[in-house]
NUROMI-457633 format. One record per residue (C-alpha): x, y, z; residue in one letter. Coordinates in nm, 3 decimals. Layout:
// residues N
{x: X y: Y z: Z res: A}
...
//
This chain:
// residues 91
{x: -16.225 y: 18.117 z: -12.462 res: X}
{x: -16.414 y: 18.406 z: -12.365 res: X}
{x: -16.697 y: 18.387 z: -12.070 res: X}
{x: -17.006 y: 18.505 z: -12.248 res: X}
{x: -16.867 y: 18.301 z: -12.577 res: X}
{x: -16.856 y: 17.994 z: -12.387 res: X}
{x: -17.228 y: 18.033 z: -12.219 res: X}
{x: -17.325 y: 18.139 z: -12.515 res: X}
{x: -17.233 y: 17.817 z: -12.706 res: X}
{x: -17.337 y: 17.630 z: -12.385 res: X}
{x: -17.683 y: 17.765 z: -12.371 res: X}
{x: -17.724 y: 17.684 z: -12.780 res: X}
{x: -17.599 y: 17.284 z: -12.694 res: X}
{x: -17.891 y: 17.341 z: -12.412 res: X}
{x: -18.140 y: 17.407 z: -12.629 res: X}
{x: -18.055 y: 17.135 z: -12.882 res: X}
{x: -18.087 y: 16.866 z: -12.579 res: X}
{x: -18.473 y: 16.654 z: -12.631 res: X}
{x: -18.674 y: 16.794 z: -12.353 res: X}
{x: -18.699 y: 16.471 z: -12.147 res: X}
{x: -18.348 y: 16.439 z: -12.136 res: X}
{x: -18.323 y: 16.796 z: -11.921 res: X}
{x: -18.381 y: 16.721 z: -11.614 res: X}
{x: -18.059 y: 16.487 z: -11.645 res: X}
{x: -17.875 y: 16.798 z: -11.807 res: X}
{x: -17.985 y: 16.981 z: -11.484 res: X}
{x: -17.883 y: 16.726 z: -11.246 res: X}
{x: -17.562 y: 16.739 z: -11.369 res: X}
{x: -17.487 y: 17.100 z: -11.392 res: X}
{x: -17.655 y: 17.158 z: -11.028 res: X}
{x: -17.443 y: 16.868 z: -10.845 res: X}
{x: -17.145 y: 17.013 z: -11.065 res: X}
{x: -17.182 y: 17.361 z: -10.959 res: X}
{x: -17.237 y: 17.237 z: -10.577 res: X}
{x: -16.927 y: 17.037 z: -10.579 res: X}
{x: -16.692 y: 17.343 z: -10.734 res: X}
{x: -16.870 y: 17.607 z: -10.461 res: X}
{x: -16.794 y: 17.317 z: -10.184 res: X}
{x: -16.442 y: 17.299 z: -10.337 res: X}
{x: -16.391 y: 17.689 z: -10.234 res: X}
{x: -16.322 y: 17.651 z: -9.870 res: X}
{x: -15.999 y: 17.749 z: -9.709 res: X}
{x: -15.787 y: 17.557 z: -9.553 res: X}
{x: -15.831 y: 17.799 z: -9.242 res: X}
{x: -16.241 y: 17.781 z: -9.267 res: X}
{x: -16.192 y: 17.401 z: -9.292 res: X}
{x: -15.938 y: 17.392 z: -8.992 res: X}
{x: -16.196 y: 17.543 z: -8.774 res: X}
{x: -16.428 y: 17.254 z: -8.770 res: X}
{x: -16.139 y: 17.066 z: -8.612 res: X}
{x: -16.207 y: 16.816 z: -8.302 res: X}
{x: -16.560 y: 16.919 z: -8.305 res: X}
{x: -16.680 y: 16.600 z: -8.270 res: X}
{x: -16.420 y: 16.562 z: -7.987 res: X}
{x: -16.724 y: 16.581 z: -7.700 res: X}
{x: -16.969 y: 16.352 z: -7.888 res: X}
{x: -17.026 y: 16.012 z: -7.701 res: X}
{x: -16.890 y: 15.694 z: -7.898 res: X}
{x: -17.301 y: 15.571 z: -7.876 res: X}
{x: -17.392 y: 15.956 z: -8.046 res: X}
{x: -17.101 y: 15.907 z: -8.279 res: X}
{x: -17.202 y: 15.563 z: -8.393 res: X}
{x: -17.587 y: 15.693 z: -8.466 res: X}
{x: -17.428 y: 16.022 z: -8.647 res: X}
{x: -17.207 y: 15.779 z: -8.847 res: X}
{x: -17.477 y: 15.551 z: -8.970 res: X}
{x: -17.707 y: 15.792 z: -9.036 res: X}
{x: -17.462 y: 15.963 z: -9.273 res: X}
{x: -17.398 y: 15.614 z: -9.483 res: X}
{x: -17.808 y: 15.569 z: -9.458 res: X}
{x: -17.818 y: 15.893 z: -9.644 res: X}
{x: -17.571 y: 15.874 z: -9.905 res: X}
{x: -17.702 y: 15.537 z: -9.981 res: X}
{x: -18.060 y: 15.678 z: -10.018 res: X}
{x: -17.946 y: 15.937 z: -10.253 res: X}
{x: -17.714 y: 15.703 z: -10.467 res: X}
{x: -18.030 y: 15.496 z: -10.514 res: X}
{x: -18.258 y: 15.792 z: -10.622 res: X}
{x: -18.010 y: 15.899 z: -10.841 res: X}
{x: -18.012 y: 15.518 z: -11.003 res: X}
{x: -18.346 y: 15.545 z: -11.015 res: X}
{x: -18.332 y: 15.846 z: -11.200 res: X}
{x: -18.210 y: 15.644 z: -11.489 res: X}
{x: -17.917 y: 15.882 z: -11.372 res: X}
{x: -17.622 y: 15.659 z: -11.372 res: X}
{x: -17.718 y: 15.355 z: -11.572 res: X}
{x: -17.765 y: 15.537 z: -11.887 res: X}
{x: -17.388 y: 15.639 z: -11.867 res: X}
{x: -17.294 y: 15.271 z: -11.741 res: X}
{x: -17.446 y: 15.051 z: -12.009 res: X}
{x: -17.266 y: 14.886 z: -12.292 res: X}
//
């Protein structure tokens, strides 16, 4: 399919979508279009962060390390709280 065909018929389903239902619609799309511009790194561009964490202490490593799980748990639970998930979850 053609690239302004498909936006076109994307932008009309858009439209037809109740307004408090959007921001959902916009969530998706963002964290969608994030992921497939992450997903555009080369294996050489990757490769270059490498051992970087090679002269971090094990006690600076440890703090790094939970701070990363403290944030992906804070932003699994706003998206839950969102109504993001559940609505997609529920029988």
């Amino acid at each position: 399919m053609e690239s302004s065909n498909i936006r076109t018929k994307l932008l009309k389903e858009i439209n037809l979508i109740p307004e408090e239902k959007l921001e959902e619609v916009y969530n998706f799309i963002y964290y969608f279009r994030v992921g497939v511009e992450a997903s555009k790194g080369t294996p050489e561009r990757i490769m270059q962060f490498a051992g970087c964490w090679d002269d971090m202490s094990d006690e600076t490593f440890a703090d790094f390390n939970q701070e990363i799980t403290t944030r992906r748990q804070q932003a699994f639970l706003e998206i839950r709280s969102n109504n993001f998930i559940s609505q997609y979850t529920s029988s």
